[in-house]
N, C-alpha and C positions, 0 to 999 in steps of 0.2 A: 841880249838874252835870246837862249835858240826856241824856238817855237816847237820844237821838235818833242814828239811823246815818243817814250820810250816804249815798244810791245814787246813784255817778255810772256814768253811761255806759259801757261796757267798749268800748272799741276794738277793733277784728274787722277783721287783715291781708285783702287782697285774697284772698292765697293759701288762706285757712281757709274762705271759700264753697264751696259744689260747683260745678263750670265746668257755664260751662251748653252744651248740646249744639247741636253746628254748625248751623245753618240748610243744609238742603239747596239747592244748588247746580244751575240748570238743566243739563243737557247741551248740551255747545254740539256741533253738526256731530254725523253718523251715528258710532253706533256700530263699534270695533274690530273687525276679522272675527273673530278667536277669540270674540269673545263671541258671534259670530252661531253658531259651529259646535261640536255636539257634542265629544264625546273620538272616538266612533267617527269621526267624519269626519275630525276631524283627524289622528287616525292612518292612514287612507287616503290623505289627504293629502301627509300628511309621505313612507311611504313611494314613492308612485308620482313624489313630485316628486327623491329620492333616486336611485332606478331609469330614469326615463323616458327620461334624456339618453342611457343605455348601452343600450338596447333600441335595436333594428335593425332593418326590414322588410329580407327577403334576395329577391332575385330571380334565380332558377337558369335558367340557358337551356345548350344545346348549344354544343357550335363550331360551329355551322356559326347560330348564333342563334336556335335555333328555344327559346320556351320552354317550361320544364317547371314552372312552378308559382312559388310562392312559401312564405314562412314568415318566421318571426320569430328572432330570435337574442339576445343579449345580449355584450356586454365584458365582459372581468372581470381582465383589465391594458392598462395603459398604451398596452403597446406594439403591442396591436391585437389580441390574441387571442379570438375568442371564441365561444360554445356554442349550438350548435342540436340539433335531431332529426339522426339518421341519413336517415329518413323523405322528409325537406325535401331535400337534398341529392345523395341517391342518383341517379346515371345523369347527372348532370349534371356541367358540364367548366367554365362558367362562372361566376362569383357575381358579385353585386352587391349592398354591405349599404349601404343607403340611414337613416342617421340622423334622429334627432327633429329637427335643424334643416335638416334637406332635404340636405346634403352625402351626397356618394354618394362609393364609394371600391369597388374592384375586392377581390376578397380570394380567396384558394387554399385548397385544400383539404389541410387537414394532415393528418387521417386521418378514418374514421368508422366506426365497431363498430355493425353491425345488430341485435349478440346484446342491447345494451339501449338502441340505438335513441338513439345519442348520435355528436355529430361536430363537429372542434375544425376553425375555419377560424382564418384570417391578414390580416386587414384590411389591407392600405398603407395605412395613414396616415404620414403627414410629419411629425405632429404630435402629443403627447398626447393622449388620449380619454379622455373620461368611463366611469369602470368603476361596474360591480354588485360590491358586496361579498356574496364566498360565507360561508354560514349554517352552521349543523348541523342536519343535519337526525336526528341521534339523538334527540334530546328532543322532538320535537312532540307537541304534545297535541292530541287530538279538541276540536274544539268551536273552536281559537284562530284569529283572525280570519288570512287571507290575502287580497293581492293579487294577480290576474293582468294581466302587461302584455304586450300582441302589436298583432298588425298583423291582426286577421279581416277577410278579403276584401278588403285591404290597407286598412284603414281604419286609417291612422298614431295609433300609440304610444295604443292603447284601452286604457281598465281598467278589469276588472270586482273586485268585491268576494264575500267571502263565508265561508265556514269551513272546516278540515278537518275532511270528513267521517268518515273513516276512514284507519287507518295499517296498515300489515303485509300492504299488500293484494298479488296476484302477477296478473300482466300476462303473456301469451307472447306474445314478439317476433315479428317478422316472418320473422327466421330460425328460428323454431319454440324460439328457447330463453325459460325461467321469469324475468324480472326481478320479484326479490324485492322489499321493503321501498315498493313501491309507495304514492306517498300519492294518496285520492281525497279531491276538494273538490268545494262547490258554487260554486265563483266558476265565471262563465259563459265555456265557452269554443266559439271557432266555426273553422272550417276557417282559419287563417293563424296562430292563434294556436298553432302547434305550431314549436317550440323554445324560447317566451319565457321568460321568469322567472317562479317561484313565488317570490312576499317574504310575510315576515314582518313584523308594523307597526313592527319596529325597521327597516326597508328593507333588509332581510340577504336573499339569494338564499336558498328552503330545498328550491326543487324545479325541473326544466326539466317545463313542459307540454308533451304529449304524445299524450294521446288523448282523445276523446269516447265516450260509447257514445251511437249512436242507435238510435229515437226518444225512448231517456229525455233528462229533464231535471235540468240537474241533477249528472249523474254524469259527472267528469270525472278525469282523472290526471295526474301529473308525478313524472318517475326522481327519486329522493329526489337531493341536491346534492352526499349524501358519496360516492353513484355516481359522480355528474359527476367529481366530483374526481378521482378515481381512474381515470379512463377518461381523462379527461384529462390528464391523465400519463404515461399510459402511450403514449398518440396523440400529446404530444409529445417520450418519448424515443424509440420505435420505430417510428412511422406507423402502429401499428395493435397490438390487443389480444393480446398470448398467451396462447394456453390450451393444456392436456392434453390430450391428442387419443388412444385406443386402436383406434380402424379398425373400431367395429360400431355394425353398424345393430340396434335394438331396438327392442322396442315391451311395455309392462307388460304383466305378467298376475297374474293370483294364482295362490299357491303350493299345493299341494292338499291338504286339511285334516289329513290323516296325515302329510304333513312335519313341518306347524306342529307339531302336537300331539307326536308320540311323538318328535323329535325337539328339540324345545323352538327352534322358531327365533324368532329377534327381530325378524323380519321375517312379514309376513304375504301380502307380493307380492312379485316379482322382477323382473326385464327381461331378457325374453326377447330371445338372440341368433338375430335371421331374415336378418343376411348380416355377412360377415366379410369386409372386406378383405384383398386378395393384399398381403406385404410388411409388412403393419401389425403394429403392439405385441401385438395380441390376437390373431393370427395367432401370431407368432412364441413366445405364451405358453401356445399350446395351444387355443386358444378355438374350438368348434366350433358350427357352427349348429346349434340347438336347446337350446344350455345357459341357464342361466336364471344370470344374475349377482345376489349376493344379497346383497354385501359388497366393498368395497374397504376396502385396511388394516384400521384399526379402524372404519370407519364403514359403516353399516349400508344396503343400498342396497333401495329399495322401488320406484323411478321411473329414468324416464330421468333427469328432473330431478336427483334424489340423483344420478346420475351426475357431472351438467355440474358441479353446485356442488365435488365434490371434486374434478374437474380443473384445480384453479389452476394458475397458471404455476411454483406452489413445486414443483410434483406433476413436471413435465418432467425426464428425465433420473433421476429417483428410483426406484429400485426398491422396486415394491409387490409387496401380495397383493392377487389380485381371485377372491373367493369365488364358484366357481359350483358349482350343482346337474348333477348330468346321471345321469337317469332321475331315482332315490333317492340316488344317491352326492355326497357332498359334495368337492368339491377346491376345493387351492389351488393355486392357479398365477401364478407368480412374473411379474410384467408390468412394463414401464418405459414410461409416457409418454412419446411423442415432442410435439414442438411441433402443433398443429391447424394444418392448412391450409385455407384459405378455408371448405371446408365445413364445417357448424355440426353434424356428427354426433358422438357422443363418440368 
């Protein structure tokens, strides 16, 4: 018997090799644009091409034609609404919001509040319009990227890029009141871009731009969106903003250190009353020139400011306390807000 094993050949499917790897492939024709462009650009991108078509250059003139400037605006429904500065619009009787496709359309003035420098117009259009979707502007974060879109020195539907620089910042209006919650960026803004839209790289409205400081560079602002929002609302169920109103003129001072101290106050300045309307709330509550207001309700008053911010429209018709000093003596004196009329005093 042969001892001998036989080795034949082992059969080996296709499928048991390792595949061998593709041959690269020329590129035929220019590369895709996304692959030409960043994330950053393309989120610049995407937002300002979401925004651009509801941005509006506005041109404000007299009746009688003469004109008074310009600014930018944005939509923000359908049916033709939509947001600019107070600023832009003031003293003016005509408008004219000129679209990213050159279409121009007449539009009225629905109301405008100077106290934060905002004001809701009425486009005619005949037709649907391209809107800006409004953002939140509660969450923003320093550092996250923004777009601004306007018309500077009418240089149609421009957009600069850049960051929020800082959040919670305060701004006084042109009617001398505090707008709170102010956001500042460095995207670049120039004399026309005042009403446009602050977006977010989701293309969400988060701010109306609104000032420059000059000569810096760089430092710019826009009313946060959840103002707008609310301002505008208000401008389209009343034509115009209510606030609290008590009929004195004041101006801060500090309290004198033997107040603070041996009477334990929680305040360490007051506002001082240097005139009293005839007829008014604070008239009729006892309020005499030279008392120093130190307190309304429960809220503690140190500024004019502290004033304005507790005069909401909830505060109208409601009976308060408003805490004044007069000499060393503390009173309360029982006050009812009436509605505020045009003038922006408390």
């Amino acid at each position: 018997m042969s001892n001998r094993v036989n080795h034949r050949p082992r059969l080996v499917a296709a499928s048991d090799e390792p595949a061998a790897a593709p041959e690269p492939q020329p590129r035929i024709g220019p590369p895709a644009d996304a692959e030409l462009l960043d994330s950053y650009s393309q989120a610049v991108i995407q937002a300002s091409e979401r925004v651009s078509p509801a941005v509006v250059n506005l041109e404000v003139r007299t009746r009688r034609g003469r004109r008074l400037g310009g600014g930018s605006g944005f939509l923000f429904t359908s049916d033709g609404y939509l947001l600019t500065n107070s600023h832009v619009v003031h003293d003016a009787d005509a408008f004219e919001a000129v679209r990213a496709d050159g279409s121009r359309g007449e539009a009225r003035l629905v109301g405008d509040d100077p106290a934060t420098d905002l004001a809701l117009l009425k486009l005619d259009a005949a037709r649907l319009v391209p809107t800006a979707r409004l953002g939140d502007s509660q969450h923003i974060r320093v550092g996250q990227l923004v777009v601004a879109i306007g018309n500077p020195y009418g240089f149609q539907a421009t957009v600069t890029a850049g960051v929020v620089s800082a959040v919670g910042r305060s701004m006084r209006s042109a009617s001398g009141r505090l707008i709170d919650e102010v956001i500042q960026t460095d995207a670049a803004l120039n004399p026309g871009n005042s009403g446009g839209p602050l977006v977010n790289s989701r293309g969400e409205v988060i701010g109306v731009n609104t000032a420059i400081i000059l000569p810096a560079q760089g430092i710019c602002f826009a009313i946060p969106v959840n103002t707008a929002k609310l301002v505008a609302a208000g401008l389209l169920r009343d034509g115009r903003i209510r606030r609290g109103y008590l009929g004195l003129g004041g101006q801060n001072v500090p309290l004198p250190y033997g107040v603070v101290r041996f009477r334990e106050r929680q305040v360490e300045a007051g506002v001082l009353a240097i005139a009293v309307e005839p007829h008014s709330p604070a008239e009729r509550a006892g309020v005499l020139e030279g008392d120093v207001v130190i307190g309304y309700g429960d809220a503690p008053v140190s500024t004019v400011d502290d004033l304005h911010r507790v005069l909401t429209v909830q505060q109208i018709g409601q009976r308060s306390v408003l805490t004044v000093l007069r000499d060393t003596e503390s009173l309360a004196l029982a006050i009812v807000p009436e509605e505020s009329p045009a003038a922006a005093r408390p």
